[in-house]
PDB file of N, CA, C and O in Angstrom:
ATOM      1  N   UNK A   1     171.480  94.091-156.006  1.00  0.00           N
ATOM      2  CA  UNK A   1     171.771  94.301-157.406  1.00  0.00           C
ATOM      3  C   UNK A   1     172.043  92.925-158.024  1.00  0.00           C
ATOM      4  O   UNK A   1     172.902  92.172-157.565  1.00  0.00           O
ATOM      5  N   UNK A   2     171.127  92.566-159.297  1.00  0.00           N
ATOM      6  CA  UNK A   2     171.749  91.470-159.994  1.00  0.00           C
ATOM      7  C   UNK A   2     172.809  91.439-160.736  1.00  0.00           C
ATOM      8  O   UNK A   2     173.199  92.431-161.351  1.00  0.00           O
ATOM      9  N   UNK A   3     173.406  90.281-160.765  1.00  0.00           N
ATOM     10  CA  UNK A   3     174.644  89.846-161.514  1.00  0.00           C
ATOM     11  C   UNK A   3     175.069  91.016-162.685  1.00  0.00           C
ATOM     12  O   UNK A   3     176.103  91.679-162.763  1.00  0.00           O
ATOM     13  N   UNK A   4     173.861  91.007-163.565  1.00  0.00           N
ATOM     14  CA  UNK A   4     173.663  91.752-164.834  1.00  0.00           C
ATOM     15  C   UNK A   4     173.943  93.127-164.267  1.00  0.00           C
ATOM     16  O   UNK A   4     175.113  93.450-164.474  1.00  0.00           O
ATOM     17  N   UNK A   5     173.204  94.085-163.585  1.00  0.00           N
ATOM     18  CA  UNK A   5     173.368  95.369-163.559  1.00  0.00           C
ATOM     19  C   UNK A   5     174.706  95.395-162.445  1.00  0.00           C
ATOM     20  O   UNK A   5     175.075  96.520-162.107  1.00  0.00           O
ATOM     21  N   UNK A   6     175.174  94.642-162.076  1.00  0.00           N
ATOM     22  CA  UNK A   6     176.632  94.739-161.506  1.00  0.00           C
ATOM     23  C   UNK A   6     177.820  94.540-162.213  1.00  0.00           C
ATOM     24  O   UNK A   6     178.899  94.933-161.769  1.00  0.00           O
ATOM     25  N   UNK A   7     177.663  93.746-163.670  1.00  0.00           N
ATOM     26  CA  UNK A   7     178.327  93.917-164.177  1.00  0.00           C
ATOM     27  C   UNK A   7     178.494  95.847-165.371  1.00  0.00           C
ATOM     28  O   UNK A   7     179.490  96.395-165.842  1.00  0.00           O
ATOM     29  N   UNK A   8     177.310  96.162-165.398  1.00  0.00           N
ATOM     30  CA  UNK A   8     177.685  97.478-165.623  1.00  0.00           C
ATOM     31  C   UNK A   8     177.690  98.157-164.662  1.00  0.00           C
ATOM     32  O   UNK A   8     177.972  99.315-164.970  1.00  0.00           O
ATOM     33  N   UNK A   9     177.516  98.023-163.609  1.00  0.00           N
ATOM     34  CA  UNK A   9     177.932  99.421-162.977  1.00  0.00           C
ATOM     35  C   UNK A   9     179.307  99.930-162.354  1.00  0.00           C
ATOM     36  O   UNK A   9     180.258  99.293-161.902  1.00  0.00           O
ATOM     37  N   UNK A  10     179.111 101.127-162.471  1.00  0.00           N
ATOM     38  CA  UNK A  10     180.540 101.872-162.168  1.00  0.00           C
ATOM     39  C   UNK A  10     181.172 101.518-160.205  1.00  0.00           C
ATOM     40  O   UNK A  10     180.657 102.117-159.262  1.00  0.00           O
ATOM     41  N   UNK A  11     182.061 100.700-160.064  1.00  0.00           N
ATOM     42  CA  UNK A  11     182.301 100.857-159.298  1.00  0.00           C
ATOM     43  C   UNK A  11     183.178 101.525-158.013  1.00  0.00           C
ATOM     44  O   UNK A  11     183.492 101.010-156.940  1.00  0.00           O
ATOM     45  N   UNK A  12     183.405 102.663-158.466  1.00  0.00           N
ATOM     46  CA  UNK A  12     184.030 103.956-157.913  1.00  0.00           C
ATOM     47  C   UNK A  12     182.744 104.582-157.280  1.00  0.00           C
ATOM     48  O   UNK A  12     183.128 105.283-156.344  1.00  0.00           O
ATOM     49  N   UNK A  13     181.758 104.616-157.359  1.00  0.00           N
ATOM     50  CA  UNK A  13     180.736 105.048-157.167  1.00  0.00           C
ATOM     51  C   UNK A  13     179.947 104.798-155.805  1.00  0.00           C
ATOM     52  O   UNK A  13     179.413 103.695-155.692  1.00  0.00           O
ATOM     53  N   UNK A  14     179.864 105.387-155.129  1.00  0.00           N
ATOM     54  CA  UNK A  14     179.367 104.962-153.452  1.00  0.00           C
ATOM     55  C   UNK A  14     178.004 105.935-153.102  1.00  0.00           C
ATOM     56  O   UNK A  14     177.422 106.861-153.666  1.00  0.00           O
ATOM     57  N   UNK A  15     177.851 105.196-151.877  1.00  0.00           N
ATOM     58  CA  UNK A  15     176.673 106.471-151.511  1.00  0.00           C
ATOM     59  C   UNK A  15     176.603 108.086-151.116  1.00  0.00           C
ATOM     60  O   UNK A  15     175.720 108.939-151.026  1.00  0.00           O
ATOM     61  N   UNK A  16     178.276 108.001-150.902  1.00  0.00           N
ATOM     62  CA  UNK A  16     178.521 109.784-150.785  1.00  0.00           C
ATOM     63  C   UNK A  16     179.150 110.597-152.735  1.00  0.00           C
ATOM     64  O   UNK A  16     179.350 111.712-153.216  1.00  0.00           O
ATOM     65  N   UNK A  17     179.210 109.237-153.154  1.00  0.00           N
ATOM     66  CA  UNK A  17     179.061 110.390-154.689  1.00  0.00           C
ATOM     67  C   UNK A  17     178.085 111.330-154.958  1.00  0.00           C
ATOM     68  O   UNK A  17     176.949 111.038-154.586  1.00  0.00           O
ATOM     69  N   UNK A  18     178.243 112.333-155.487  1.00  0.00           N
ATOM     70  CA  UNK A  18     177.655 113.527-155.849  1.00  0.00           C
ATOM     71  C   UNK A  18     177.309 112.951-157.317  1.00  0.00           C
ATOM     72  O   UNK A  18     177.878 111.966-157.787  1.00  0.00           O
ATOM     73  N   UNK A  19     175.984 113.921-158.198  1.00  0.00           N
ATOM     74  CA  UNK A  19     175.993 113.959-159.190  1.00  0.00           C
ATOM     75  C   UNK A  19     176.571 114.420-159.822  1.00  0.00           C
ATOM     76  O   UNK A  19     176.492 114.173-161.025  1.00  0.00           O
ATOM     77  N   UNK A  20     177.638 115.524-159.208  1.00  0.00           N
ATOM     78  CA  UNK A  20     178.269 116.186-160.352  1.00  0.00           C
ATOM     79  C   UNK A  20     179.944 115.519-160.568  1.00  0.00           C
ATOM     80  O   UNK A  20     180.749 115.753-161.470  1.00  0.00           O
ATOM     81  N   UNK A  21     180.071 114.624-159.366  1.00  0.00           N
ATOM     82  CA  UNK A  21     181.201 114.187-159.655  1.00  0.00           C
ATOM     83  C   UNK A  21     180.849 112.603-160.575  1.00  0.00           C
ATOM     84  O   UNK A  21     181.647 112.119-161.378  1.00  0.00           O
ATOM     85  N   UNK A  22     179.870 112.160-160.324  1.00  0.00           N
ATOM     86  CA  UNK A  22     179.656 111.464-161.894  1.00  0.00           C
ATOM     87  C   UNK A  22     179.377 111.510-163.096  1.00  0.00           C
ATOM     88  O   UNK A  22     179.301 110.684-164.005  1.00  0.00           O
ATOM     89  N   UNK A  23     179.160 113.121-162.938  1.00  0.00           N
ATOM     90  CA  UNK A  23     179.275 113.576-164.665  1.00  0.00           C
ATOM     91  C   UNK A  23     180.098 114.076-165.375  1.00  0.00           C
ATOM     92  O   UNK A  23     180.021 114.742-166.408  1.00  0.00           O
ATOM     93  N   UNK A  24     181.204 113.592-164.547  1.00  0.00           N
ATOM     94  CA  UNK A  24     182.398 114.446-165.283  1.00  0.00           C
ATOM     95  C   UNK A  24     182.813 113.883-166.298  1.00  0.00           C
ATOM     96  O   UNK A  24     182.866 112.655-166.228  1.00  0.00           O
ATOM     97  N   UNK A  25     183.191 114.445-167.407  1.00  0.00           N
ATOM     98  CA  UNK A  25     183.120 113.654-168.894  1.00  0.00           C
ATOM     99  C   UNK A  25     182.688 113.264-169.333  1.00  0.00           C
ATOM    100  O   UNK A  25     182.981 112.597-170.325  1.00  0.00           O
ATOM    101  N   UNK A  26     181.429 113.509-168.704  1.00  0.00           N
ATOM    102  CA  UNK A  26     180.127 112.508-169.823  1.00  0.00           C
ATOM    103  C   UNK A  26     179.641 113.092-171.014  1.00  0.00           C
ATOM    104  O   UNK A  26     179.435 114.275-171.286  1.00  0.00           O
ATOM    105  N   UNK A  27     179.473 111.927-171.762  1.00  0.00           N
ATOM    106  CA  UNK A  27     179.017 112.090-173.312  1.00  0.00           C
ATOM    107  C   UNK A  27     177.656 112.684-173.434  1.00  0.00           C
ATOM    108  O   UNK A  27     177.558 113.526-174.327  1.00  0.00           O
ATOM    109  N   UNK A  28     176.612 112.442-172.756  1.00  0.00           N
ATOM    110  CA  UNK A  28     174.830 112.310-172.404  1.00  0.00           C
ATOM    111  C   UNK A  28     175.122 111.922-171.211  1.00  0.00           C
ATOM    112  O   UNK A  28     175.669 110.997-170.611  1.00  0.00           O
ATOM    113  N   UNK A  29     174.079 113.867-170.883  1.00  0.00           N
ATOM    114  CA  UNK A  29     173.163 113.430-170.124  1.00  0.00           C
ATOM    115  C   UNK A  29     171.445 113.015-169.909  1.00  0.00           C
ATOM    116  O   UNK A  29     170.658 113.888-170.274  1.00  0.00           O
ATOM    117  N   UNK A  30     170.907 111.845-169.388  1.00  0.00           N
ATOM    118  CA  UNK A  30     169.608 111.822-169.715  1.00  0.00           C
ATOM    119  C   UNK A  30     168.780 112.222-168.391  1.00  0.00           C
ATOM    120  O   UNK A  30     168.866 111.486-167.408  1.00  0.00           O
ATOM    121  N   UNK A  31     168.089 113.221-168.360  1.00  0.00           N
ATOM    122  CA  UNK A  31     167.747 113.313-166.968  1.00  0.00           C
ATOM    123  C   UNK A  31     165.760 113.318-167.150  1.00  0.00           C
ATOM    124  O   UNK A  31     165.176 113.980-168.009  1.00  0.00           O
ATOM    125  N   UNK A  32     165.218 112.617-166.343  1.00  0.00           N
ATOM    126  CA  UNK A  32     163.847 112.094-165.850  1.00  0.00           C
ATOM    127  C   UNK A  32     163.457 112.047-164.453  1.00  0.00           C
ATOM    128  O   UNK A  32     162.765 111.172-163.934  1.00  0.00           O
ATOM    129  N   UNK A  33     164.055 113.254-163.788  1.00  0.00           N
ATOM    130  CA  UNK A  33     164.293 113.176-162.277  1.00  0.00           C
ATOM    131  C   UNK A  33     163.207 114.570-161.666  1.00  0.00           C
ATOM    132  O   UNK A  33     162.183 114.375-161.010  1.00  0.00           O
ATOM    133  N   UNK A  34     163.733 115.942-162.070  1.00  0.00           N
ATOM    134  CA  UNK A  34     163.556 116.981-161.489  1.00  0.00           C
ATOM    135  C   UNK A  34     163.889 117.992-161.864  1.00  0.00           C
ATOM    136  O   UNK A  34     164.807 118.019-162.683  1.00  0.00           O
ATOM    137  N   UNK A  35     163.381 119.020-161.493  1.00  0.00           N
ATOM    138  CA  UNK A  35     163.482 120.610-162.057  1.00  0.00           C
ATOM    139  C   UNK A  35     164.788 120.755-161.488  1.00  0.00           C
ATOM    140  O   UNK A  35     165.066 120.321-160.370  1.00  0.00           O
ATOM    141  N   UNK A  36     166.024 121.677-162.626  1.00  0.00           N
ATOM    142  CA  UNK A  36     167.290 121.729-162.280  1.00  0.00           C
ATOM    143  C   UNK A  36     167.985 121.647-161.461  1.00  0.00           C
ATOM    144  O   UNK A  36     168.344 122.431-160.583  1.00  0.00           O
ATOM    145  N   UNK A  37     168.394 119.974-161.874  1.00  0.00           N
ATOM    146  CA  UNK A  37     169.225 119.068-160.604  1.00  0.00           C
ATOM    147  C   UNK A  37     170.596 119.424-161.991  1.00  0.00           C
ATOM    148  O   UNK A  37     171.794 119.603-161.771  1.00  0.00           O
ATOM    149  N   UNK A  38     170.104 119.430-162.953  1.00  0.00           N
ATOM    150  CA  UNK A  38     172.080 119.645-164.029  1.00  0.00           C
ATOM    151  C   UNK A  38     172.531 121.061-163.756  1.00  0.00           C
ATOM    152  O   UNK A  38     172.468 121.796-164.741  1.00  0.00           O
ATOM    153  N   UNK A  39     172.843 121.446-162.965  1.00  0.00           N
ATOM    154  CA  UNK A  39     173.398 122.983-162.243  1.00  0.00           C
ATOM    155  C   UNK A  39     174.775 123.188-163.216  1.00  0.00           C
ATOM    156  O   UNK A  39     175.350 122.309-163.857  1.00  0.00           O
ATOM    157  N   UNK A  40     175.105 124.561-163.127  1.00  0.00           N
ATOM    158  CA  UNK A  40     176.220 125.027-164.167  1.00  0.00           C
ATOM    159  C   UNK A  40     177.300 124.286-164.029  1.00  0.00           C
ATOM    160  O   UNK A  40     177.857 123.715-164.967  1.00  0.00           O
ATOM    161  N   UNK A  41     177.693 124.246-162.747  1.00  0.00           N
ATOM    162  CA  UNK A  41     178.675 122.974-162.415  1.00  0.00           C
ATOM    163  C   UNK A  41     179.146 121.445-162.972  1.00  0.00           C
ATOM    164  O   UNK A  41     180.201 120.845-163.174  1.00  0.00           O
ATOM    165  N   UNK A  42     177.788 121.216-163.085  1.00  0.00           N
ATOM    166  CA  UNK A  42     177.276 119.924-163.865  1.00  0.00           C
ATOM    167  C   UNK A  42     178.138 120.149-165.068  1.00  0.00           C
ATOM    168  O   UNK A  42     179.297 119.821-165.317  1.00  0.00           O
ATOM    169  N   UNK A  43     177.187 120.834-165.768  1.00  0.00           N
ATOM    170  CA  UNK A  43     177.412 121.292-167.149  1.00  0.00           C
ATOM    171  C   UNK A  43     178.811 121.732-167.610  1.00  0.00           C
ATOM    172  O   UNK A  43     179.321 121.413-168.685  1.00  0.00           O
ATOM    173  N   UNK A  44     179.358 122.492-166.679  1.00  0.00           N
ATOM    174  CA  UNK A  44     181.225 122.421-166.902  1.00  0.00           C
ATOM    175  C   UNK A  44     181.575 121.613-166.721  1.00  0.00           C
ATOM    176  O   UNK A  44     182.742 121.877-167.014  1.00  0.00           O
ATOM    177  N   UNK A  45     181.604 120.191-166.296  1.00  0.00           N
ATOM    178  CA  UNK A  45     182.486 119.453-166.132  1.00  0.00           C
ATOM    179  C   UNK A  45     181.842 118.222-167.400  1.00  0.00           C
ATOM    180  O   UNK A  45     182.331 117.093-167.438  1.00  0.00           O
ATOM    181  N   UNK A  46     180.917 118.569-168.195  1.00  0.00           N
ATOM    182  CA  UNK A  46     180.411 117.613-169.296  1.00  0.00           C
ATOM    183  C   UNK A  46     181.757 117.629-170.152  1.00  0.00           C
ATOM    184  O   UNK A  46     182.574 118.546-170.071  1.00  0.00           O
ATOM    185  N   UNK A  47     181.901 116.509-170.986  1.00  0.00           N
ATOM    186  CA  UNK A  47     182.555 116.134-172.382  1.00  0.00           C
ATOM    187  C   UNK A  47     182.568 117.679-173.423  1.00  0.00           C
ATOM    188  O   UNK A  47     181.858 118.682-173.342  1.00  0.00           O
ATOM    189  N   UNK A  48     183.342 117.439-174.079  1.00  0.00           N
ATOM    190  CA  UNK A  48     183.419 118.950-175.354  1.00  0.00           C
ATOM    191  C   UNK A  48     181.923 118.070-176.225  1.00  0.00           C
ATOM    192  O   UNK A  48     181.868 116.892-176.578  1.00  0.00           O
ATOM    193  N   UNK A  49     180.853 119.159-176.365  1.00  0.00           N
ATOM    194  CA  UNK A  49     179.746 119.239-177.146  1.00  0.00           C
ATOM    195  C   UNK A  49     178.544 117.812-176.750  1.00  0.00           C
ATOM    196  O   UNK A  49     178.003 116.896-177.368  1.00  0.00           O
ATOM    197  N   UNK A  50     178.580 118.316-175.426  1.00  0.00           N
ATOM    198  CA  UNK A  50     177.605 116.786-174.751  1.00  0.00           C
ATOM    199  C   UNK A  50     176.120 116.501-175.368  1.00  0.00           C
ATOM    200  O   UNK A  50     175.870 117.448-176.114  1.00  0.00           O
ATOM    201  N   UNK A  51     175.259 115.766-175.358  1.00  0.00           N
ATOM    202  CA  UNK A  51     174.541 115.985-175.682  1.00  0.00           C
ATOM    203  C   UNK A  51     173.576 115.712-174.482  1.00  0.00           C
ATOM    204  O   UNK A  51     173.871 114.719-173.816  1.00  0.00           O
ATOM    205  N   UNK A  52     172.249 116.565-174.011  1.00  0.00           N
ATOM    206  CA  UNK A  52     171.843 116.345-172.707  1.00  0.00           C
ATOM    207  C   UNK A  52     170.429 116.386-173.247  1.00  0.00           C
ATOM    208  O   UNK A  52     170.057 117.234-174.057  1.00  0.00           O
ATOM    209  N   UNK A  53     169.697 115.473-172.780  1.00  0.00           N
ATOM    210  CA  UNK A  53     168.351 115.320-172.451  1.00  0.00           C
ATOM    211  C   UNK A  53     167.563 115.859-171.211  1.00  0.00           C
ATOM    212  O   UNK A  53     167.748 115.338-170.111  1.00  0.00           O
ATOM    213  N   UNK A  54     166.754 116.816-171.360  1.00  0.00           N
ATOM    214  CA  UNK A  54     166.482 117.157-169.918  1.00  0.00           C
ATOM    215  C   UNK A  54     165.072 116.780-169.954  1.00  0.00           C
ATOM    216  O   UNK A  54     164.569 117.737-170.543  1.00  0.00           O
ATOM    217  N   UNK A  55     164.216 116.037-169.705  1.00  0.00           N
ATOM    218  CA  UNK A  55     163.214 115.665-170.234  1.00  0.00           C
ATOM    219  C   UNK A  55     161.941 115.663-168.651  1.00  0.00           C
ATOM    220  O   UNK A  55     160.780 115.258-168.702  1.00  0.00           O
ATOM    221  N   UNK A  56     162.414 116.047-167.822  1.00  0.00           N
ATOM    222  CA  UNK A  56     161.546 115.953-166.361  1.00  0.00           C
ATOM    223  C   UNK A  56     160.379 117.284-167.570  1.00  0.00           C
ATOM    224  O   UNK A  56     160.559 117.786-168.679  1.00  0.00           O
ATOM    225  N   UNK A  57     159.007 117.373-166.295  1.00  0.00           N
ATOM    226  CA  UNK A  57     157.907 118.113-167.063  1.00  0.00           C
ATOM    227  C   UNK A  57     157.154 118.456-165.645  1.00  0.00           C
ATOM    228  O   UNK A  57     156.969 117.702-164.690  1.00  0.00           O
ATOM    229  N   UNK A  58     156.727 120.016-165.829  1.00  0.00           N
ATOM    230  CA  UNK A  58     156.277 120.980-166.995  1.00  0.00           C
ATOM    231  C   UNK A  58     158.007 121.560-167.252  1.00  0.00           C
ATOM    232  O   UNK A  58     158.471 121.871-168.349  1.00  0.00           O
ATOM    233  N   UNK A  59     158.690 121.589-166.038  1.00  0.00           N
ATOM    234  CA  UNK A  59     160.187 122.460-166.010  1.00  0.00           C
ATOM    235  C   UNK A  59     161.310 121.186-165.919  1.00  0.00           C
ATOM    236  O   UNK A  59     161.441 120.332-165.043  1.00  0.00           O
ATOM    237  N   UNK A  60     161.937 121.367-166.965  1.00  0.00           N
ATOM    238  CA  UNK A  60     162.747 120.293-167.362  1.00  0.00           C
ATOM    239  C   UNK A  60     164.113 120.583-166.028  1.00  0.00           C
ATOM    240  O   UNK A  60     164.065 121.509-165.218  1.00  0.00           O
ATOM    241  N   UNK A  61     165.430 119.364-166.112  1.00  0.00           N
ATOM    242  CA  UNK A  61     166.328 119.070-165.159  1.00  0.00           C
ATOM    243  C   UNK A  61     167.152 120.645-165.440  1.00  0.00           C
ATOM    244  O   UNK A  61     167.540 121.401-164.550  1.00  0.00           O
ATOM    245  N   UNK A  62     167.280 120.869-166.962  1.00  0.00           N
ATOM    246  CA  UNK A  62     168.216 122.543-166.841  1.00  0.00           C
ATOM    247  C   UNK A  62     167.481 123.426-168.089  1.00  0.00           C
ATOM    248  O   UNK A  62     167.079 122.731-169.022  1.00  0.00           O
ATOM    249  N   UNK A  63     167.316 124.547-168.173  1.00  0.00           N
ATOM    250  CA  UNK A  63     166.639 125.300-168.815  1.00  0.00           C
ATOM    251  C   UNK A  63     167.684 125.215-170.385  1.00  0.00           C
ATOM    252  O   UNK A  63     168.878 124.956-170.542  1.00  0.00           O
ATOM    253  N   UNK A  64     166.802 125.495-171.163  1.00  0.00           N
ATOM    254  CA  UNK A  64     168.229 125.241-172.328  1.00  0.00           C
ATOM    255  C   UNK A  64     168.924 126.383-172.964  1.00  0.00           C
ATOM    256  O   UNK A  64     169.747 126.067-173.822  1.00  0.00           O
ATOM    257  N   UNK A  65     168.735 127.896-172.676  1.00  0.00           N
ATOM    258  CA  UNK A  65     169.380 128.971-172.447  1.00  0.00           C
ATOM    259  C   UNK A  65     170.465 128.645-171.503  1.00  0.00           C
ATOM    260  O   UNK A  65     171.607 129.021-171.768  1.00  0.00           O
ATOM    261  N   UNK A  66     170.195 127.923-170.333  1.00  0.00           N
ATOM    262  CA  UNK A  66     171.568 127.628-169.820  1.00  0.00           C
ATOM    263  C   UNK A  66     172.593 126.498-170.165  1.00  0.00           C
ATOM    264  O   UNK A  66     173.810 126.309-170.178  1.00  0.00           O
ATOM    265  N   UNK A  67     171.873 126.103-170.332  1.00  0.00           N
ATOM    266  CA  UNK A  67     172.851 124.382-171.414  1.00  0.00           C
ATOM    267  C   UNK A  67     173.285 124.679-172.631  1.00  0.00           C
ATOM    268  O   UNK A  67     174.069 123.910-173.186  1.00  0.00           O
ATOM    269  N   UNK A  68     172.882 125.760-173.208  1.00  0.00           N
ATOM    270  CA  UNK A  68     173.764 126.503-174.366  1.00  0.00           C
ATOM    271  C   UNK A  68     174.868 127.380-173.915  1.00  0.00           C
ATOM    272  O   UNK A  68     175.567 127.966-174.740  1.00  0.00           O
TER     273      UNK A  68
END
């Protein structure tokens, strides 16, 4: 990792973090990964009124009946 992206990154963060324990309180989520990896779990532990990008294709990261 360079200088630059070490200075932002979170360092609480290891190789046994989970995704859902790094989304806890998050403002946005942007996801470009995979068909629903943002599980309900996820989604409860988001910020009050998150705003989430689920943008993977043809079947986005969470369906948006469930993210509502």
């Amino acid at each position: 990792m360079n200088e630059f992206k070490r200075s932002l990154a979170n360092p609480t963060v290891t190789q046994d973090t989970t995704l859902e324990e790094v989304c806890v309180g998050a403002d946005v989520l942007i996801g470009v990964s995979a068909p629903r990896v943002f599980t309900e779990a996820i989604l409860s532990g988001l910020a009050k009124d998150p705003i989430i990008f689920a943008m993977a294709n043809p079947e986005p990261e969470v369906r948006p009946e469930l993210a509502k």
